[in-house]
C-alpha positions in Angstrom: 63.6 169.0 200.6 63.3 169.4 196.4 66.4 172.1 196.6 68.3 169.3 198.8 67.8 166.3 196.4 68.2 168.9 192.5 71.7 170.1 194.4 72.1 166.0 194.8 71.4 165.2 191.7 73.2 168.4 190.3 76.5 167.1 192.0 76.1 164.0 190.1 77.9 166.0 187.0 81.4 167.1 189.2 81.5 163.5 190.5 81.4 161.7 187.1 84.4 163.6 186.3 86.0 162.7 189.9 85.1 159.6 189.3 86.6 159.1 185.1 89.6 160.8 186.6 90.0 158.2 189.3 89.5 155.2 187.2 92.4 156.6 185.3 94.9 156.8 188.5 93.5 153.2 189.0 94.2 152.0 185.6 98.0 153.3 185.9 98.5 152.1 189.1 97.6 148.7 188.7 100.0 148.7 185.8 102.8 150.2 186.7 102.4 151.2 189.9 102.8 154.9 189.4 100.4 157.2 191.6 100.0 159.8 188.6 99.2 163.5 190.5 99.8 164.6 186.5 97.0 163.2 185.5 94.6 165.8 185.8 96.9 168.3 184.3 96.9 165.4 180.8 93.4 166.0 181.1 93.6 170.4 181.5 95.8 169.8 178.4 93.5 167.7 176.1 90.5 169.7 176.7 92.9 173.2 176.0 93.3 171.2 172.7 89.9 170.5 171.9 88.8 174.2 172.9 91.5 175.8 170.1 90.1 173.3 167.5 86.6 173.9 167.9 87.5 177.8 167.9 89.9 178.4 165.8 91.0 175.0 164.1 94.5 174.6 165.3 96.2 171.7 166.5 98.5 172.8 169.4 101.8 170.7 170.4 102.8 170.4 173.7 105.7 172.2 173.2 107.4 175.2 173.5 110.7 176.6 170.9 108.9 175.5 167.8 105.9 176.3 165.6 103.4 174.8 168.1 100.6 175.3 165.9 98.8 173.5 162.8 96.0 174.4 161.1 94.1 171.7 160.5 90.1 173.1 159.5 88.5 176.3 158.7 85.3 174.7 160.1 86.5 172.3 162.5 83.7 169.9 163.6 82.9 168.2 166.9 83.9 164.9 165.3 87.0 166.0 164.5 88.5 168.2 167.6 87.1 165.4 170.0 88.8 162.3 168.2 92.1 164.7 167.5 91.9 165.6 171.3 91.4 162.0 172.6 94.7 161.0 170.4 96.8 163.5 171.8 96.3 162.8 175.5 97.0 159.4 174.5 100.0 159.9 172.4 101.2 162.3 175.5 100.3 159.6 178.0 102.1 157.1 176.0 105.4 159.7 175.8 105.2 160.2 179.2 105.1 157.0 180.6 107.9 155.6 177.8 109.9 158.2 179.0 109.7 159.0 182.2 107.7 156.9 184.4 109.2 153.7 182.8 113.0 154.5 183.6 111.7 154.9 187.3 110.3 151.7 187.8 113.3 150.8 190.3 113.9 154.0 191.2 112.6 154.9 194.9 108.6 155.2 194.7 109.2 159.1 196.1 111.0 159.7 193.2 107.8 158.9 190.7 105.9 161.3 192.8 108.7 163.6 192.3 108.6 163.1 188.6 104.7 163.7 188.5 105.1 167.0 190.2 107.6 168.2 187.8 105.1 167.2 185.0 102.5 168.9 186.2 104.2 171.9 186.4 105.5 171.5 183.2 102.1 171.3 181.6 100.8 174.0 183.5 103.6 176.4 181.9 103.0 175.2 178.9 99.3 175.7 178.7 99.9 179.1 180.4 102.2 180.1 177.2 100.0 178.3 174.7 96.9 179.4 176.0 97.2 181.9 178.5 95.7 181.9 182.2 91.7 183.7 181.7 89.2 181.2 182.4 87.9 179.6 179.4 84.0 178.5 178.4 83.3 175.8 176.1 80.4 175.2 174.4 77.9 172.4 175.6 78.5 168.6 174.2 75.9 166.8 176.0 72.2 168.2 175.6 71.2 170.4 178.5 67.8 170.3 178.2 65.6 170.1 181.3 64.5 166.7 182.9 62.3 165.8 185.5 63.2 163.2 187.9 61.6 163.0 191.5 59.8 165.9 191.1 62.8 168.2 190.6 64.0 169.6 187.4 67.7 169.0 186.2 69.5 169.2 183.5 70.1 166.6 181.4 73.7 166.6 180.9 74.6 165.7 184.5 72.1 162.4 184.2 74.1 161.9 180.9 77.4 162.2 182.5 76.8 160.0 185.3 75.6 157.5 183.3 78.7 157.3 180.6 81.1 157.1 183.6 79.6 154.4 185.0 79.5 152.6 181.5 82.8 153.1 181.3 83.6 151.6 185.1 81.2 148.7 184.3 83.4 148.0 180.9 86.9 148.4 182.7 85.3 145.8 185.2 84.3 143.5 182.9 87.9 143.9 180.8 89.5 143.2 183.9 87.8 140.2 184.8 86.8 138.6 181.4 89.3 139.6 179.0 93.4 138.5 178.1 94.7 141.7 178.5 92.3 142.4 181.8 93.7 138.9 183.2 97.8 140.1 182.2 97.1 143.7 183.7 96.1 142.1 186.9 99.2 139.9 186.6 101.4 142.9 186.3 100.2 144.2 188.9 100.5 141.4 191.3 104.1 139.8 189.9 105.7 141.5 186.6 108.2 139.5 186.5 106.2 135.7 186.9 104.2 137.7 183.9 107.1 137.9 181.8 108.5 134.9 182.4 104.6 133.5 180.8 105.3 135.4 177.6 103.3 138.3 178.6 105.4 141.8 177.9 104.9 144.6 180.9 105.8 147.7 179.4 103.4 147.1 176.8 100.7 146.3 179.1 101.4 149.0 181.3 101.6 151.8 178.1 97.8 150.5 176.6 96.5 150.5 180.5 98.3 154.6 180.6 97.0 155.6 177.1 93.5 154.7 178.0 93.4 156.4 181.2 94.5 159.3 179.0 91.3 159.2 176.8 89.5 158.3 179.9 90.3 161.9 181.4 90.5 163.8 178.3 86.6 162.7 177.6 85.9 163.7 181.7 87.5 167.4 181.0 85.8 167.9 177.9 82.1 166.8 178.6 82.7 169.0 182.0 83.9 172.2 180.6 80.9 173.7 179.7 79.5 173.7 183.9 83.0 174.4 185.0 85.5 177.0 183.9 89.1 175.5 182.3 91.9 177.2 183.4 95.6 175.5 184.1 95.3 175.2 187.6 91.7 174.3 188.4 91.5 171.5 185.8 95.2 170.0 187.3 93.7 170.2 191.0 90.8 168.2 189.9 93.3 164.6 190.4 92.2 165.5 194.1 89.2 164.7 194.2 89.8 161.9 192.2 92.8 160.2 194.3 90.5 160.3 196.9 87.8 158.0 195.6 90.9 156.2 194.0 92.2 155.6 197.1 89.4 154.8 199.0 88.7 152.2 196.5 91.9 150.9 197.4 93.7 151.8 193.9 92.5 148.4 192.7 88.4 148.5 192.6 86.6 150.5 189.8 83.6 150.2 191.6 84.2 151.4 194.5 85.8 154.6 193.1 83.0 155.0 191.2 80.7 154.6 193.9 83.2 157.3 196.4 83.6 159.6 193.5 80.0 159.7 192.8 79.7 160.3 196.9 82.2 163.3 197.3 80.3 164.7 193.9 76.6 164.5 195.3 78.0 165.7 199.0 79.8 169.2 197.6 76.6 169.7 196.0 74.4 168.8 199.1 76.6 171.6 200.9 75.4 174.2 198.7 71.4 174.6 200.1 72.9 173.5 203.7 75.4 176.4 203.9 72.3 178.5 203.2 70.3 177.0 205.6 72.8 176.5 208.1 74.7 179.8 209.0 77.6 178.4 210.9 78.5 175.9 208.2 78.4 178.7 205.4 82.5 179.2 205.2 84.2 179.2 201.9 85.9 176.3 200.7 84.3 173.8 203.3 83.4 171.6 200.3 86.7 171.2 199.4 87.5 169.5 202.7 85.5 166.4 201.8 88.2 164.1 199.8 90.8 165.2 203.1 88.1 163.7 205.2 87.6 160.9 203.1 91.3 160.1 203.0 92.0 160.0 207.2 89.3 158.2 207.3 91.2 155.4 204.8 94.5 156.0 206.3 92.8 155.4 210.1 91.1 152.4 209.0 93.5 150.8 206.8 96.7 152.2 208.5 97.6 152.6 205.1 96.8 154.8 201.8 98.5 152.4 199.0 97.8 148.6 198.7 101.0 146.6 198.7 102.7 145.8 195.6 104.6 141.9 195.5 108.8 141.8 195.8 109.3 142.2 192.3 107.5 145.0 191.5 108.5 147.4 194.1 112.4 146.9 194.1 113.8 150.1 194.5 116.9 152.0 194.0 118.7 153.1 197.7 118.2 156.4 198.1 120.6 159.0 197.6 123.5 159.5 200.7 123.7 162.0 203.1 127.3 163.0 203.1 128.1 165.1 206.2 129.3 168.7 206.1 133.2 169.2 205.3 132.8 171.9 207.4 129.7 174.1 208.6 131.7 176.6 209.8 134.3 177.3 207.3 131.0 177.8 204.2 129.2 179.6 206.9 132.4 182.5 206.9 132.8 182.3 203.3 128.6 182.7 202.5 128.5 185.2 204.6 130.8 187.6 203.0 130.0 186.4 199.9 126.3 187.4 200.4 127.1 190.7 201.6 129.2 191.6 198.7 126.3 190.4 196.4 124.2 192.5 198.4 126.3 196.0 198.1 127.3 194.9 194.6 123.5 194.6 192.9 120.9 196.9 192.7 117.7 197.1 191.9 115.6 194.4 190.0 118.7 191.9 190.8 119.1 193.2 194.1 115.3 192.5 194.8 116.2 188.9 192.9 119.0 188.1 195.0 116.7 188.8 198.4 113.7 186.7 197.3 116.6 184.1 196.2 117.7 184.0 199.8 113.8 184.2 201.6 113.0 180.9 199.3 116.2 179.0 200.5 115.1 179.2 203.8 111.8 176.9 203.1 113.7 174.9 201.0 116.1 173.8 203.8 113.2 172.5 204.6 113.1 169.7 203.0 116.0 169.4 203.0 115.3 167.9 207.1 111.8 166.3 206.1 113.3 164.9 202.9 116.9 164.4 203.1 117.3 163.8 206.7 114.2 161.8 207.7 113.4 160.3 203.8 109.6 161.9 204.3 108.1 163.9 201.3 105.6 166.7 201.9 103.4 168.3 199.2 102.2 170.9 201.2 105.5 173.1 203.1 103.9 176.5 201.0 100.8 175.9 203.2 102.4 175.5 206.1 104.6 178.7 205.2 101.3 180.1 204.9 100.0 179.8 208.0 102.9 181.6 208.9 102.8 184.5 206.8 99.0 184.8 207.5 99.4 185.1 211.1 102.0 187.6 211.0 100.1 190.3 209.0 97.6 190.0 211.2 99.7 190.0 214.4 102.0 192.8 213.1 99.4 194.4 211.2 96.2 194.2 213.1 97.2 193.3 216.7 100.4 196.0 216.5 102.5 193.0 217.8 105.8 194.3 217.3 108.9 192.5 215.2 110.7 190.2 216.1 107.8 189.0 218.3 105.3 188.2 215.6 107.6 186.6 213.1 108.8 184.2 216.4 105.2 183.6 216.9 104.0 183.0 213.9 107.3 180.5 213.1 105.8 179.0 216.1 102.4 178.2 214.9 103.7 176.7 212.0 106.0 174.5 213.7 102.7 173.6 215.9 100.7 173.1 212.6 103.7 170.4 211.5 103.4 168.7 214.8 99.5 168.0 214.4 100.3 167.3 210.6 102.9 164.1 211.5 100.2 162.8 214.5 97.8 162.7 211.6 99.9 161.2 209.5 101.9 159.1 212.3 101.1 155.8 210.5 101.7 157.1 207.0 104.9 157.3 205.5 106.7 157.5 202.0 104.2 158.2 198.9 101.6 157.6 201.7 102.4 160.7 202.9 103.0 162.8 200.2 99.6 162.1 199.1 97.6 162.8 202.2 99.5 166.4 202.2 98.5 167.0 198.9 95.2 166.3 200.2 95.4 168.1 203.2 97.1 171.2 201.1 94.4 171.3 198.4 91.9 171.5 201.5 93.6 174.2 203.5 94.1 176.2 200.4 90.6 176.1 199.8 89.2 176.7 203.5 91.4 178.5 204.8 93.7 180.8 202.5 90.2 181.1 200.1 88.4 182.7 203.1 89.0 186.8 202.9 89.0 187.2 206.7 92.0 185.2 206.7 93.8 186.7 203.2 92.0 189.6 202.9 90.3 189.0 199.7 91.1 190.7 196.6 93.4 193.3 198.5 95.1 191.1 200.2 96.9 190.8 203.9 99.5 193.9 204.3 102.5 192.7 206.0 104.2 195.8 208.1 107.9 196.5 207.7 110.4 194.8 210.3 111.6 197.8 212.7 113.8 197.3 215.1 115.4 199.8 217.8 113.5 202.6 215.2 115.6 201.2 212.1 113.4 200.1 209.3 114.9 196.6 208.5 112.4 196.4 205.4 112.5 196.2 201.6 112.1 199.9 201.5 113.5 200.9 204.2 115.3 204.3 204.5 119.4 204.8 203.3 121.7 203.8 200.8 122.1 201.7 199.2 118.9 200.0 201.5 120.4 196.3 202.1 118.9 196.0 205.4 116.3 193.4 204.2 118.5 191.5 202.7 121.3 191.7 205.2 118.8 190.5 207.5 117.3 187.4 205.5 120.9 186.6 205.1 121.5 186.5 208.6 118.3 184.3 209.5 119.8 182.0 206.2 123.1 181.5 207.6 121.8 180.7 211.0 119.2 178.2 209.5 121.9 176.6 207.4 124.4 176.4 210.1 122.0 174.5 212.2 120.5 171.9 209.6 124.1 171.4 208.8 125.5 170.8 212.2 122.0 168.7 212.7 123.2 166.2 210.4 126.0 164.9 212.8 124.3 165.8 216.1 122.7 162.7 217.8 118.4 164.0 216.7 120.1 163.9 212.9 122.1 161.0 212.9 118.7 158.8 214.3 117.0 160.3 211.3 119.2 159.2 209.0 118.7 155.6 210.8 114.7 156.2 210.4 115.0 157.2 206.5 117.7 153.7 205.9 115.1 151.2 208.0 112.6 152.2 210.4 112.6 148.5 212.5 116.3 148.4 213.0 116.2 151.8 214.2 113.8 150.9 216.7 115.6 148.1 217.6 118.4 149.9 218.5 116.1 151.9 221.0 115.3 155.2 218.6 111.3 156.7 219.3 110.7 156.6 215.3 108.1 158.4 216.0 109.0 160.7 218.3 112.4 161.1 215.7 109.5 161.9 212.6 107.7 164.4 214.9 110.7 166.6 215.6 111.8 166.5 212.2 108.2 167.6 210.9 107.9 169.9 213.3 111.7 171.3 212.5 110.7 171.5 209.0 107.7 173.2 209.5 109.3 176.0 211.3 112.2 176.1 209.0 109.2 176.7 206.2 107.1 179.2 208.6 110.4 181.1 208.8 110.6 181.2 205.4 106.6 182.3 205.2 107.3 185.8 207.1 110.1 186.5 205.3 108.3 186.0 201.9 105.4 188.0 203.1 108.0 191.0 204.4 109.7 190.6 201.0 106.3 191.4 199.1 105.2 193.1 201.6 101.5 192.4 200.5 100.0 188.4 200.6 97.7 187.2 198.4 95.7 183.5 197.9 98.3 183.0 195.2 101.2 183.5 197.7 100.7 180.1 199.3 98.9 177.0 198.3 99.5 174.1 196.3 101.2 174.9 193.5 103.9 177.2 195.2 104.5 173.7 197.5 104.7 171.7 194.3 107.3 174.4 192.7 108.9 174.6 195.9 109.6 170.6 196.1 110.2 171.0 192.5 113.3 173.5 192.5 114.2 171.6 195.7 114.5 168.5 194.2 116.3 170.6 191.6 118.6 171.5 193.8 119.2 168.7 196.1 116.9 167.4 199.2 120.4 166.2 200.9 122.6 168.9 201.6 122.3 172.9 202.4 124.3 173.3 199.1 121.1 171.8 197.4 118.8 174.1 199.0 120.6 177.4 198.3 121.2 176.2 194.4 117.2 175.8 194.9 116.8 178.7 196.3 118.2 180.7 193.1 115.5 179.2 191.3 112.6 180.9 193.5 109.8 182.5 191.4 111.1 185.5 191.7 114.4 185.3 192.2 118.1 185.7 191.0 117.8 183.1 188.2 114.5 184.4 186.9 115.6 187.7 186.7 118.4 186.7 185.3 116.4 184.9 182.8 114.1 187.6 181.8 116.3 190.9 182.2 119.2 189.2 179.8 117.4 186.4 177.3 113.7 187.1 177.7 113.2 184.3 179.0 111.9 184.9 182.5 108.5 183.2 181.4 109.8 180.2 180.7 111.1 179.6 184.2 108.3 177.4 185.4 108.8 175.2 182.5 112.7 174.6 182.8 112.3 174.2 186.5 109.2 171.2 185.5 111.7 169.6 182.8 114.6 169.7 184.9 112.7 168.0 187.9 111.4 165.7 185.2 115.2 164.6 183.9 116.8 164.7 187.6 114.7 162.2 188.3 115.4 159.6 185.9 119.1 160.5 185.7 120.3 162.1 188.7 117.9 161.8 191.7 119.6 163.3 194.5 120.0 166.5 192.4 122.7 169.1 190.5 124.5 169.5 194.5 125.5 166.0 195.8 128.2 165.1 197.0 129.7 161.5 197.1 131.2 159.7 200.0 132.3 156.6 198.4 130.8 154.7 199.2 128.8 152.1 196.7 126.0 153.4 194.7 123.0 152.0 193.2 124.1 148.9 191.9 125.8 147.9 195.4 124.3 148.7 198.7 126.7 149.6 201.6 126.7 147.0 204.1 128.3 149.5 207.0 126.4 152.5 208.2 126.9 155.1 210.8 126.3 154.0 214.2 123.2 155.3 216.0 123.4 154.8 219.8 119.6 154.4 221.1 117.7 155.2 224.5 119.3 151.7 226.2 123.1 152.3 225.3 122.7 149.8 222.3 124.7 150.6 219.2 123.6 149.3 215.5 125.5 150.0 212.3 122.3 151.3 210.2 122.4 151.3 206.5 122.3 154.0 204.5 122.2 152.6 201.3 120.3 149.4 199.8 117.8 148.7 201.9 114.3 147.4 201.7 110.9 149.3 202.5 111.1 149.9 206.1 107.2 149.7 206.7 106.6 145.4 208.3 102.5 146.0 206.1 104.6 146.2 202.6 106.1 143.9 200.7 109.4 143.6 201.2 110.4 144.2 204.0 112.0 141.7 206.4 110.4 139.9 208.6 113.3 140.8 211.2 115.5 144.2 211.5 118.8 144.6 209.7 121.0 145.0 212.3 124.5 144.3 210.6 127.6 143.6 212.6 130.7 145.6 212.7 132.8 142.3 210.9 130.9 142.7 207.9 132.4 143.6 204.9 131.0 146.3 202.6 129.0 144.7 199.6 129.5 141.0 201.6 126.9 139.4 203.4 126.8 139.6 207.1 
């Protein structure tokens, strides 16, 4: 019983900092209502900073090109590197939010999430170059002298932690219900405008409630470093956790995130002495599936994740159109021969380039039917490409099942895992969504690609060359000038592409694109939504399985670091790069695989090959504010932002019925949030576009 209650009390340190972290996401949602996934990589970065001046003295900018460095101390004290630190993940937050988040506060709510994922892997890359990737150990800040406290012995620094974060929940608390600026940042949240119009100024509100978060999570990383190693991608992942007790506090209530932080902290640590006691729950990464847990259980009992935000704060730009293909068939007999020209024509490292190029377009068509098609976003299509890959070293490399078999199969299982993943989330949808894959990812990555009987551990999972008929269809296959990889990834390419192309005016595609414009006047004209979002999940899911076996027969060898989180959020990011609403956009993405033509372009000619991650962050970052359906879109002519189209294409449903369904302009879809109608929008053939019906 003592080594149940110290690994109780021990957890207490990990969920102060869940819990500092998630008081942050609170703070910036009721402001601005911006779900901020970047804001534990602000916090990876301010602690980065306070490590180099309490080592060396040197004040690092969050930039790359220029003399990033300053000296500012020979003997820097604690004084001085924690009150420098705390001021730059302000300044940052402050930047951040001035320049990115507040453009996008009528932009679709996707798009913020967008925006934060390009963030975080911009300041991941930069820390990376700044600081490089070994884990780091800081020197204590707290004093970790024993205590004794219910007859165990801890030490004192977790106590201490605990208690400042809950100081700091009881002061927000008390701000928010006692204070001017508490009173206008609950009016913000509420109605923006009604606060304006009473003299109060939003954007100001909104940048004070972001800067403090800021220090909030720079003090959580700091104080935790010394009992938990800093590295770019731990400390980012830590925002998990965090949205989870965030969320289950309903993004509103700093108690209550407090209190579930607090919870998933002292239950990870409670798992420790039980996985040692208990054989059958000793698996690695079980902890880690705590916040998923937490979150269903929110989404089942609130049939939503995110509270509702009034009319006027959660007017949205339409989303970008889905033009339909000129012609499927005429780009699918220029690609072609295109491809196999490139294929003949390179050699080598470009050769390689232009293979992996291909291998990644494949998942990112993906999204392109999840995302373009159906106006879902998924955070975790790299895990689900994972499962994939998994399976099929161990079918073809364990279980001698032979190709194409395996590959079918294990596209199968993923398509499988995308089914179960949309009857999860059947009653989620939009940022809802996004999140509980994110979630869902960060767990799976953990349990499941973290266990070496599934990856293989440090060696990895082999992945057996594709041989068909006796010919070696791999990367090294036998001959001159060896294409047959790549001649076969650019067969499964053109297939996938022709299909998602022609999909887009087949009947399943065109009731999509009536669920992504509004979900009630789709099912009004006699569409299953849900059946509609199940096929395109599961679609997607293949499409990103497919794209999983030919990665791992690409590399030939797959490691933990082949799939997981951060390959899905560099996936959506190059994606979104590219465009979510064509197969154009997806092939521009896939140049920008890590890996691929554009990166070896970059490195072999300018050098620049490390820098890829942080132009493909920046560029998500500026797409988003300026050009959010990405460098491929084409118009149709229809009206843009400023002027929804009336007239949509007509969607015939189960009972004969036709409805003209927007594509363009119009409100959330979803009856629980605000704004949405209280009856569908079914719009009759007399109206005129722009007009009222």
């Amino acid at each position: 019983m003592t080594a149940y209650l110290a690994a109780m009390l021990l957890g207490l340190g990990p969920g102060a900092v869940f819990a500092a972290l998630g008081l942050g996401l609170v703070l910036t949602y009721r402001a601005s209502g911006v779900i901020n996934i970047a804001h534990g990589a602000i916090a990876m970065y301010a602690t980065y900073q306070y490590a180099e001046l309490r080592e060396v003295g040197d004040l690092v900018l969050p930039v790359v090109g220029v003399p990033p460095r300053i000296h500012l101390s020979d003997t820097p004290s604690f004084p001085l590197a924690f009150g420098v630190s705390l001021t730059m993940a302000a300044l940052l937050s402050l930047a951040v939010y001035l320049v990115v988040f507040r453009p996008l506060r009528r932009a679709q709510p996707m798009m913020t999430v967008v925006a934060a994922v390009g963030l975080t892997i911009a300041l991941q890359s930069v820390a990376l170059i700044q600081f490089g990737a070994d884990n780091r150990f800081l020197q204590p800040v707290l004093p970790q002298t024993a205590v004794h406290v219910l007859g165990v012995t801890v030490p004192r620094d977790r106590l201490l932690l605990a208690g400042i974060v809950a100081l700091a929940a009881a002061a927000l608390w008390a701000m928010s219900r006692w204070t001017a600026f508490g009173l206008a940042t609950r009016a913000v949240a509420d109605d923006e405008e009604t606060t304006a119009l009473l003299g109060r100024r939003p954007t100001l509100i909104a940048a004070a409630n972001w800067m403090l978060a800021a220090v909030l999570a720079a003090v959580a990383g700091i104080l935790v470093a010394p009992i938990s190693s800093l590295n770019p991608t731990g400390y980012s992942l830590l925002v998990v956790p965090a949205l989870a007790a965030a969320l289950l506090g309903g993004m509103s209530s700093f108690g209550l995130t407090f209190l579930g932080a607090l919870a998933i902290g002292v239950a990870q640590g409670l798992l420790l002495p039980l996985q040692q006691d208990v054989s059958w729950l000793n698996q690695p990464g079980l902890r880690s599936l705590l916040p998923m847990i937490m979150v269903v259980v929110v989404a089942a009992r609130r049939g939503t994740l995110l509270p509702g935000r009034s009319a006027s704060a959660v007017v949205s730009a339409p989303l970008p159109v889905v033009a339909p293909p000129r012609s499927p068939l005429a780009g699918l007999l220029i690609g072609v021969p295109v491809g196999v020209v490139a294929l003949f024509a390179l050699s080598g490292a470009y050769r390689l380039g232009l293979e992996r190029s291909l291998a990644g377009a494949v998942v990112c068509l993906s999204f392109v039917v999840l995302t373009g098609y159906v106006g879902q976003l998924s955070l975790a299509q790299m895990t689900l490409a994972g499962v994939a890959g998994f399976l099929l070293a161990r079918l073809q490399g364990e279980l001698g099942v032979p190709f194409p078999i395996a590959p079918i199969l294990a596209t199968l299982a993923a398509a499988g895992a995308g089914l179960l993943l949309s009857l999860v989330a059947r009653r989620l949808r939009g940022v809802d969504l996004a999140l509980i894959t994110l979630v869902a990812g960060v767990a799976l990555q953990e349990a499941v690609f973290g266990n070496p009987l599934v990856t293989g551990g440090l060696r990895g999972s082999s992945v057996p060359s594709p041989k068909l008929f006796g010919v070696d269809l791999g990367i090294t296959g036998a001959g001159f000038p060896r294409v047959q990889f790549g001649l076969l990834v650019l067969a499964l390419l053109a297939a996938c592409g022709y299909g998602v192309a022609r999909l887009r005016t087949a009947g399943p595609g065109r009731q999509m694109l009536a669920v992504r414009a509004n979900e009630r006047a789709a099912a009004a004209a006699g569409i299953d939504v849900r059946r509609t979002r199940a096929v395109a999940f599961t679609l997607s899911a293949a499409l990103a399985g497919l794209g999983g076996c030919l990665v791992g027969y690409g590399q030939g060898r797959l490691s933990f670091d082949s799939f997981g989180v951060t390959a899905s959020l560099f996936f959506l990011a190059i994606a979104a790069v590219g465009g979510v609403t064509s197969v154009a956009g997806a092939l521009v993405a896939g140049l920008l695989v890590p890996g691929g033509l554009a990166f070896t372009l970059l490195d072999r000619a300018a050098g620049l090959g490390r820098y890829q991650q942080l132009l493909c962050g920046l560029a998500v970052i500026v797409l988003a504010v300026l050009r959010p359906a990405g460098l491929v879109h084409r118009s149709t002519g229809r009206p843009s932002a400023g002027r929804p189209s009336v007239r949509g294409p007509s969607v015939r449903g189960r009972w004969g019925t036709t409805a003209e369904v927007p594509q363009l302009g119009d409100p959330p879809s979803d009856p629980r949030r605000p704004g949405a109608e209280d009856r569908p929008r079914l719009v009759p053939h007399h109206a005129e576009p722009g007009g009222t019906p």
